[in-house]
Backbone bond lengths (Angstrom), bond angles and torsions (degrees), N, CA, C in turn:
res aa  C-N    CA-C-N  psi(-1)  N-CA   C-N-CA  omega(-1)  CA-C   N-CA-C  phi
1 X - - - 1.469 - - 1.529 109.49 -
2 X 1.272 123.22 137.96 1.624 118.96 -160.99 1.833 81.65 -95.85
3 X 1.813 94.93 174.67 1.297 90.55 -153.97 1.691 104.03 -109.15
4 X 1.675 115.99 13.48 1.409 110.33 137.31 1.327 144.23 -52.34
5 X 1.685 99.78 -46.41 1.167 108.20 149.44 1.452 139.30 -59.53
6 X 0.906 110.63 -16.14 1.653 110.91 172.49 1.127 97.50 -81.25
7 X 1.522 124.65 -49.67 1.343 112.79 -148.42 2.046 104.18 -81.56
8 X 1.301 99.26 12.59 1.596 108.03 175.49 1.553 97.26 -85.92
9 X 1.185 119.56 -65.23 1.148 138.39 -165.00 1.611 103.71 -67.94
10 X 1.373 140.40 11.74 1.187 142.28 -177.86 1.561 96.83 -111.30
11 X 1.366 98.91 -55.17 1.922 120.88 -172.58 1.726 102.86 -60.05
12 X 1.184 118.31 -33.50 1.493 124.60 -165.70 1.901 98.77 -100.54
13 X 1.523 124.75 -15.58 1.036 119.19 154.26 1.547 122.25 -75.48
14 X 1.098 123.98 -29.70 1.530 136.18 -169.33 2.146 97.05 -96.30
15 X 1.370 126.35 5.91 1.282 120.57 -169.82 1.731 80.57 -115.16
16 X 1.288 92.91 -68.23 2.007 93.58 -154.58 1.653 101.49 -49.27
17 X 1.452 149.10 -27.25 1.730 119.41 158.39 1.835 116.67 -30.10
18 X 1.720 78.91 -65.54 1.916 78.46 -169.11 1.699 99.02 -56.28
19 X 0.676 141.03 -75.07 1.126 136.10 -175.02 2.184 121.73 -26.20
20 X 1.228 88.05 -37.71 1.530 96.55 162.73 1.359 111.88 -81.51
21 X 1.257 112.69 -44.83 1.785 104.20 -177.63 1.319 108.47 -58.67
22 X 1.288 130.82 -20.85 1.685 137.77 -154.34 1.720 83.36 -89.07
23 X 1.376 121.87 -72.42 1.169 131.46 -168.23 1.856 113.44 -29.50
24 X 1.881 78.71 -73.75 1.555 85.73 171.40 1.454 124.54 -37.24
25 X 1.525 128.81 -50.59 1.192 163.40 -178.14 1.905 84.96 -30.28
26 X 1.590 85.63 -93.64 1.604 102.92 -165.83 1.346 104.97 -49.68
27 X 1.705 136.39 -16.93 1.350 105.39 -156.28 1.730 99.21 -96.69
28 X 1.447 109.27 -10.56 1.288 109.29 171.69 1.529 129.80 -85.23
29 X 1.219 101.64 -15.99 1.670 124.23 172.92 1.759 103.00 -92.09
30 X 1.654 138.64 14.82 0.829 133.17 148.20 1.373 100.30 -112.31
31 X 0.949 159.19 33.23 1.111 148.59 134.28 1.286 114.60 -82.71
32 X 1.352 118.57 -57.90 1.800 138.06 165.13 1.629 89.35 -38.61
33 X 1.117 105.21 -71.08 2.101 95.26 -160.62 1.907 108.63 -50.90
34 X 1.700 111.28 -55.20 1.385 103.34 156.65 1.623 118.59 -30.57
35 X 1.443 128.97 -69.46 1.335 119.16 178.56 1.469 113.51 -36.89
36 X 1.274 105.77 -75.27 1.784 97.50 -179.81 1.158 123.98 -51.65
37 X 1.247 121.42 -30.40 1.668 97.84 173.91 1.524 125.06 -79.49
38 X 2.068 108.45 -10.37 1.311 107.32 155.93 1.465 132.61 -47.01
39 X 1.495 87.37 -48.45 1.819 106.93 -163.90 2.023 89.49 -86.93
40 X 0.896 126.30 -17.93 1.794 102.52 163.46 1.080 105.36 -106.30
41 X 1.609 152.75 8.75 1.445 121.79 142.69 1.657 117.73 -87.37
42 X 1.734 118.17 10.61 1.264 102.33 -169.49 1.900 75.49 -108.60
43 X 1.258 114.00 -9.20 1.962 110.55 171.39 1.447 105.87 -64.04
44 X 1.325 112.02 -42.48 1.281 114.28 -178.56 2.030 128.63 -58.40
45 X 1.275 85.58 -35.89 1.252 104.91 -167.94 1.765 105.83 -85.47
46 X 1.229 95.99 -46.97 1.667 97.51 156.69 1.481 125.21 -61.98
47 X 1.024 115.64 -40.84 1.575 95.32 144.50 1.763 158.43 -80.79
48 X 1.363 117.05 -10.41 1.342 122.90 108.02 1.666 131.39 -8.97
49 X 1.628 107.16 -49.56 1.128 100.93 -179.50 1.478 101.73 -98.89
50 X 1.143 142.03 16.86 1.445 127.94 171.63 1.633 103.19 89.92
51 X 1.452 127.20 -8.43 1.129 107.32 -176.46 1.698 103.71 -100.86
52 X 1.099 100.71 101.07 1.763 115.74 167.63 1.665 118.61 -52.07
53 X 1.342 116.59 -55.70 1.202 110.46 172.96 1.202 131.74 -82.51
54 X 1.479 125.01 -0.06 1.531 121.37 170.94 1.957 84.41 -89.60
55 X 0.864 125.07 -33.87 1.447 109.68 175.13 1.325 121.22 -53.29
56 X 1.216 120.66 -63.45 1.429 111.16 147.36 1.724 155.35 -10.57
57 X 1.232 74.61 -74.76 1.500 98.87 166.73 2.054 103.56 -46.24
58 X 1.363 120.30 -51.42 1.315 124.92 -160.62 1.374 96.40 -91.80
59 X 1.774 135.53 -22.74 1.374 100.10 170.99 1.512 107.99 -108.33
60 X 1.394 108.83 44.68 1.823 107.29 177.87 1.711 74.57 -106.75
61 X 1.635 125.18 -31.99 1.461 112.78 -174.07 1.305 111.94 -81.65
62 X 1.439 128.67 -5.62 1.655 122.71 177.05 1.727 96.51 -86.07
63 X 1.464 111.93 -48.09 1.865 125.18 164.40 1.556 104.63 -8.52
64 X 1.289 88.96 -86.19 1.795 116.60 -174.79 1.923 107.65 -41.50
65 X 1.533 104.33 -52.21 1.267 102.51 172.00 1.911 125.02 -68.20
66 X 1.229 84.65 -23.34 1.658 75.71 -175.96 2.208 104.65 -88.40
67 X 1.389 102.42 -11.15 1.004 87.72 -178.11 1.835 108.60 -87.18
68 X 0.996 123.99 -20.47 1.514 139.53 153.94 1.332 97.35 -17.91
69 X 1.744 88.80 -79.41 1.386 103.86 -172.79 1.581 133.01 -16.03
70 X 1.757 88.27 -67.07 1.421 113.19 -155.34 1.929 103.12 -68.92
71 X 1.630 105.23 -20.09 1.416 128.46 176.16 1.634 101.11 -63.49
72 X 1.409 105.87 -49.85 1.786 89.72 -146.22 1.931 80.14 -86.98
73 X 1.098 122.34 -10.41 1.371 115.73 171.33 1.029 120.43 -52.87
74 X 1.450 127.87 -28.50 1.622 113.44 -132.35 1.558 95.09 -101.05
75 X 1.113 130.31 43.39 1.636 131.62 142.44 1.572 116.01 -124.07
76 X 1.319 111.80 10.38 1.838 120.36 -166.38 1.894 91.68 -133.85
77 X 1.389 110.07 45.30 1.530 101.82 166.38 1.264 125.11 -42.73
78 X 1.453 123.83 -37.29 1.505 113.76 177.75 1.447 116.04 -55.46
79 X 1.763 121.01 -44.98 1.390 108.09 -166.69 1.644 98.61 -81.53
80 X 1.337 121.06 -12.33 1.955 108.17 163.49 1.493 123.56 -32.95
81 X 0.884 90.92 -37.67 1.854 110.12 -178.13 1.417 120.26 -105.18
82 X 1.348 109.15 25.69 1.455 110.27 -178.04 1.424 113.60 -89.28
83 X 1.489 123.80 152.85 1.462 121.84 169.65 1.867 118.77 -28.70
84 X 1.675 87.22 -57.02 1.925 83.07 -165.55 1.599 100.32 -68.35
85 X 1.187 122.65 -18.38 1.745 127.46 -173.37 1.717 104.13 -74.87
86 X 1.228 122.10 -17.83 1.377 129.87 165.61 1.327 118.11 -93.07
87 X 1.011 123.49 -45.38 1.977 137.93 167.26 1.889 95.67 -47.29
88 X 1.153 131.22 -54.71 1.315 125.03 -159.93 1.428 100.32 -80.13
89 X 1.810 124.06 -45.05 0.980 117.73 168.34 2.086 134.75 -65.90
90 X 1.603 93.10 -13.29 1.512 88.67 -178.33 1.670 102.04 -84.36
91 X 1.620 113.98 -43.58 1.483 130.22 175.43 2.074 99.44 -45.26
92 X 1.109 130.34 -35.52 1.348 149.16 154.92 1.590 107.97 -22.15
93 X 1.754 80.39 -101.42 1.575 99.90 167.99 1.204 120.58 -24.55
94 X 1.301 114.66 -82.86 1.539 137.16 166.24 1.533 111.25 -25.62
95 X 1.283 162.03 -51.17 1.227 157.87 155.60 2.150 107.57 -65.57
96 X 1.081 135.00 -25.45 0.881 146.41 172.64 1.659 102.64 -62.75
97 X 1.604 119.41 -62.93 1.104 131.98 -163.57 1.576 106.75 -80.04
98 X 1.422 118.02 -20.01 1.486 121.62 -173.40 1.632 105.01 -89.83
99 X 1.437 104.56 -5.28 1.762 96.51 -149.80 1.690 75.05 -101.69
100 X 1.761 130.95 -28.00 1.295 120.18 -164.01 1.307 96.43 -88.65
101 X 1.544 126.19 -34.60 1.201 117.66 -174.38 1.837 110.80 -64.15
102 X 1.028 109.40 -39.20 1.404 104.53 -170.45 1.569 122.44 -75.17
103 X 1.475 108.49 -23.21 1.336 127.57 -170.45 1.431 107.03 -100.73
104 X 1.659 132.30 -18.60 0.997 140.37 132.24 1.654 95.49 128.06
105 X 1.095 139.24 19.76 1.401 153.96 -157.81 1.265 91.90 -91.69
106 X 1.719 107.08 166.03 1.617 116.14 174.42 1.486 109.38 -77.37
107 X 1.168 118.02 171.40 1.839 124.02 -151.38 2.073 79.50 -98.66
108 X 1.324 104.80 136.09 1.388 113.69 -177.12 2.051 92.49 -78.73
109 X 1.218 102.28 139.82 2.124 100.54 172.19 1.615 92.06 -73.90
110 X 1.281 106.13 179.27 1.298 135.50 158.71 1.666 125.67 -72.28
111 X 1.303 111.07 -31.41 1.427 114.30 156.43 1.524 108.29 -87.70
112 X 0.921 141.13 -20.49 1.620 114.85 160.35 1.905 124.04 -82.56
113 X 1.150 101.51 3.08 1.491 108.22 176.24 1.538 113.41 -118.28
114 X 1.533 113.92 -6.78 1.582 109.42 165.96 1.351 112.81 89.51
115 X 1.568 113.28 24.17 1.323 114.95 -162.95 1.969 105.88 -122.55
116 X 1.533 83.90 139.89 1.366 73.14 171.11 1.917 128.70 -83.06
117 X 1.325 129.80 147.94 1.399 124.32 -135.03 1.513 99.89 -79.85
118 X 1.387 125.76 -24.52 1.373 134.47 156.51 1.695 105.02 -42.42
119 X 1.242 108.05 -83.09 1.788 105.56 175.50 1.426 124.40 -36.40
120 X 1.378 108.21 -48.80 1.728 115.22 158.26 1.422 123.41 -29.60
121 X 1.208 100.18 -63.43 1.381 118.31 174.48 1.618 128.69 -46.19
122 X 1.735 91.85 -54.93 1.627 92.37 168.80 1.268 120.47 -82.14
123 X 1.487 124.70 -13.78 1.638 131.56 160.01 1.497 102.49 -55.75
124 X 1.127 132.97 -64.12 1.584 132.18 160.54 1.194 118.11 -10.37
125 X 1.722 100.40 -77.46 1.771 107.10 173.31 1.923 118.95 -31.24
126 X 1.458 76.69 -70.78 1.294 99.13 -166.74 2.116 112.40 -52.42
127 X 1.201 99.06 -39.91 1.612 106.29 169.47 1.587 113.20 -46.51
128 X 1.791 115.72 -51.30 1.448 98.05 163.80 1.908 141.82 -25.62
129 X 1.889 92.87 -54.77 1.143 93.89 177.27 1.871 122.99 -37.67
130 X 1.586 101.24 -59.27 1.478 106.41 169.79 0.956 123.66 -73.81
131 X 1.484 139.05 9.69 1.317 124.33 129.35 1.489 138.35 -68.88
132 X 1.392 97.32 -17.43 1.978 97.91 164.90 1.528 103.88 -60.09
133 X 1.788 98.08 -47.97 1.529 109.34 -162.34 1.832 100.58 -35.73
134 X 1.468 99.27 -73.23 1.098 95.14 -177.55 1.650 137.82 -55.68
135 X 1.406 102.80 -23.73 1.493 101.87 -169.92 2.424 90.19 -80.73
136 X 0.943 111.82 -32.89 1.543 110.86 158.92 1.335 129.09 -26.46
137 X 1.828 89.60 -63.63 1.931 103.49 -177.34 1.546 97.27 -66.87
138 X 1.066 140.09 -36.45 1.598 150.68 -145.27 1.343 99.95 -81.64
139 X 1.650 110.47 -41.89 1.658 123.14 171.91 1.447 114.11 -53.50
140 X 1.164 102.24 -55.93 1.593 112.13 -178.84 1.195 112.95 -83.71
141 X 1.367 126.66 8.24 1.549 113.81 157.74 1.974 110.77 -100.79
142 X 1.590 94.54 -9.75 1.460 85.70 177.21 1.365 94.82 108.69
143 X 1.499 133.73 -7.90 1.337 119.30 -168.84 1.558 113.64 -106.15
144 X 1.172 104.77 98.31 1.456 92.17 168.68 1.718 124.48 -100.39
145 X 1.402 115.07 45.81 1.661 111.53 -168.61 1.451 95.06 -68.08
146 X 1.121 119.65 -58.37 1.229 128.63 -155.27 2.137 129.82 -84.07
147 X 1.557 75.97 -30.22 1.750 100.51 177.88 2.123 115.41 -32.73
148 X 1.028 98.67 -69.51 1.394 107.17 168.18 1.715 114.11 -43.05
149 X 1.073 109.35 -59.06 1.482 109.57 -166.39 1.656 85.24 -69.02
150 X 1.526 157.47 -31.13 1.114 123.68 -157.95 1.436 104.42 -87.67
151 X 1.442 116.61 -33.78 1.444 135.95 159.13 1.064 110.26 -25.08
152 X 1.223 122.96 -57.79 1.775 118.80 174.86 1.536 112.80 -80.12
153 X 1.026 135.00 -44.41 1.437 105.56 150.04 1.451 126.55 -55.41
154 X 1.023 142.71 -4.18 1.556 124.70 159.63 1.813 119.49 -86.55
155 X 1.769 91.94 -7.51 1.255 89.77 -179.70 1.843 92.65 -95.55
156 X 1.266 159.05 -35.53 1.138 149.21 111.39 1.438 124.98 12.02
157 X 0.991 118.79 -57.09 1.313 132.39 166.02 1.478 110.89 -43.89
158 X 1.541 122.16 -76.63 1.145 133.48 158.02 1.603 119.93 -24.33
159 X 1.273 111.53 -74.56 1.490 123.04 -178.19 1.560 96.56 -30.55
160 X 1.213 131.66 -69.38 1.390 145.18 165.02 1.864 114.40 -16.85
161 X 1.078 97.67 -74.29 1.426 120.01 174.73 1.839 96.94 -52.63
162 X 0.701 122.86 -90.99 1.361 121.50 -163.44 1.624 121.30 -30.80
163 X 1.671 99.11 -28.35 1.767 100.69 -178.15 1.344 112.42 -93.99
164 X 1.839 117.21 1.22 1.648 121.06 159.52 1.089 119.30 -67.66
165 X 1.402 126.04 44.54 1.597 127.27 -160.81 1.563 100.18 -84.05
166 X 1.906 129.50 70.83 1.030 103.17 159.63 1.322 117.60 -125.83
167 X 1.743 121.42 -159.82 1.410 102.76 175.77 1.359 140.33 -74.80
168 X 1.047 116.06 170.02 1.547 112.09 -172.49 1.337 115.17 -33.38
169 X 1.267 115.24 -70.82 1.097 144.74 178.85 1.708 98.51 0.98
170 X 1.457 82.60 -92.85 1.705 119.92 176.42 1.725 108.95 -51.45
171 X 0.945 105.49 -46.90 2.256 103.54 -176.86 1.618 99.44 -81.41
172 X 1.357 125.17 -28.24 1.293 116.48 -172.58 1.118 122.09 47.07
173 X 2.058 116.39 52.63 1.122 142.86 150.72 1.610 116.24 88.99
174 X 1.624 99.30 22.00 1.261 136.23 171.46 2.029 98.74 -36.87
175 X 1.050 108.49 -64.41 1.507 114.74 -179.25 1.245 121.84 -30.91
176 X 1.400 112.16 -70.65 1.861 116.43 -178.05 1.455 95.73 -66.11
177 X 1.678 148.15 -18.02 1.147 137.57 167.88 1.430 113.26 -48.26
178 X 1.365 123.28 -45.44 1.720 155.21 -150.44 1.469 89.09 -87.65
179 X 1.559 113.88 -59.61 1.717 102.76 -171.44 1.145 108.55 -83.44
180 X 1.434 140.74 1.24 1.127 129.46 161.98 1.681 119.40 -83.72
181 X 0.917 104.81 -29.86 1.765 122.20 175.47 1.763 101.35 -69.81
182 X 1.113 124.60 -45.55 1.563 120.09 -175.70 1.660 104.37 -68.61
183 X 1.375 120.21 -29.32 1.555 140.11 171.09 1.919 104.22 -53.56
184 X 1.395 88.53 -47.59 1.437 88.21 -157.45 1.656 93.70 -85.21
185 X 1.176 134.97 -28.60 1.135 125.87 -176.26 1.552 106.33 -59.66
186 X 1.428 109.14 -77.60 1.196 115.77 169.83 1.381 120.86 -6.30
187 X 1.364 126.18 -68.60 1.522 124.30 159.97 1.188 125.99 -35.58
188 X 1.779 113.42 -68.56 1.049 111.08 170.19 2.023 129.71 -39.32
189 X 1.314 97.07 -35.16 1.267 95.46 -175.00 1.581 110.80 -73.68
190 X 1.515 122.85 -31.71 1.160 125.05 -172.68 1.487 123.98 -72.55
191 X 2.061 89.11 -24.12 1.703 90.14 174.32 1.177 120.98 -74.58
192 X 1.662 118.86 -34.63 1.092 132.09 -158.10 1.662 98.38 -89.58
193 X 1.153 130.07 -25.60 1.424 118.10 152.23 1.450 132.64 -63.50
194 X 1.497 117.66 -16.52 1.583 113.41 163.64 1.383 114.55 -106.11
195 X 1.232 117.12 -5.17 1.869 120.43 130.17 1.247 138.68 -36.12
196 X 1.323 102.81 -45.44 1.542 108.18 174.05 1.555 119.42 -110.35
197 X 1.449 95.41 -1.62 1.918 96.82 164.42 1.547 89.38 -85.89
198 X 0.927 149.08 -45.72 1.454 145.81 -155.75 1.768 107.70 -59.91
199 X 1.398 85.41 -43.61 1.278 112.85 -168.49 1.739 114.38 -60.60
200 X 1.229 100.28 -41.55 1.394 131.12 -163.28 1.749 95.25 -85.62
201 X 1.116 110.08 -51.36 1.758 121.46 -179.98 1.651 102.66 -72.42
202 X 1.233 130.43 -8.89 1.072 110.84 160.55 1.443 142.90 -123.07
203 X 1.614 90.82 -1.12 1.090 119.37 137.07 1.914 144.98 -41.51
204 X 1.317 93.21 -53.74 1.912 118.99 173.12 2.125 86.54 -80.24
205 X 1.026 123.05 -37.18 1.740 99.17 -178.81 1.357 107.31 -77.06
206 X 1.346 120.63 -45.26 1.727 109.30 -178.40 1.286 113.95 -67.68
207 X 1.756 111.18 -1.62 2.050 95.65 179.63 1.754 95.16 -96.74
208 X 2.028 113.75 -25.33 1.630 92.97 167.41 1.194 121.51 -96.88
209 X 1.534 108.61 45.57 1.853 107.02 177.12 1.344 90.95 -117.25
């Protein structure tokens, strides 16, 4: 065997480990990222239902998993920064940020939740949506105490979003998050204004009945 060839077959023995450790790496950190985004959309949904502490309870268990994570990572920097490693952390954020907004708590940072500030960001975005949700259900129960005040935080929210104007790269698609949130406000605002004309109109008939 000439000794180019060996020296292929030496170089390609000393490559394919890392290459297995990487594999291995990611295929267990997509399972982990699947978990967390189970346990923060079923946080989410439990709060929706009023139950605060089973919400809890499930994103102190996505917490725990992403900090695993970020552990068995820390010799496989490339997959740190991978798509699904941002999806588990924005889905994170995003139930984290909905459970304080709704329950009325201070907004958790991005260094106390383990997130990177890009993912934060689109957990932000994305938290609007479930605040229509809720200010919706709130309509149809008749309650509007609260509706307005969340309204202005989503318009807050926005203001925010709009001055992250950078590139992809860096926002990690931060943008279509922003125009979808100005979409959703918009609605929200239009419903919740013929909510409270309704409200108001039937109000002024039961004081002249």
């Amino acid at each position: 065997m000439s000794e180019p060839v060996e020296d292929l077959e030496n170089i390609a023995a000393k490559l394919r480990p890392y290459f297995t450790a990487e594999d291995e790496a990611r295929e267990r950190t997509l399972r982990s990222c699947r978990q967390v985004i189970r346990h923060s959309a079923d946080a989410i949904r439990a709060v929706h239902r009023q139950d605060h502490d089973k919400a809890k309870q499930l994103l102190d268990s996505a917490h725990e998993l992403l900090r695993e994570i970020n552990h068995d990572l820390a010799g496989h920097g490339k997959l740190l920064y991978s798509d699904f490693i941002h999806d588990a952390q924005k889905e994170f954020a995003e139930g984290c940020i909905t459970l304080a907004l709704i329950a009325g708590k201070d907004l958790p940072e991005p260094k106390t939740l383990g997130v990177s500030n890009a993912a934060y960001l689109d957990g932000l975005g994305e938290s609007v949506g479930e605040l229509r949700r809720y200010i919706l259900d709130s309509l149809r129960r008749d309650d509007f105490s609260r509706c307005e005040e969340l309204l202005i935080i989503m318009d807050e929210i926005y203001a925010i979003l709009i001055t992250m104007d950078f590139p992809e790269l860096l926002a990690h698609g931060l943008s279509r998050t922003t125009d979808a949130v100005r979409g959703i406000i918009e609605r929200t605002r239009g419903d919740l204004t013929v909510s409270l004309r309704q409200k108001d109109l039937e109000t002024k008939l039961n004081n002249l009945s």
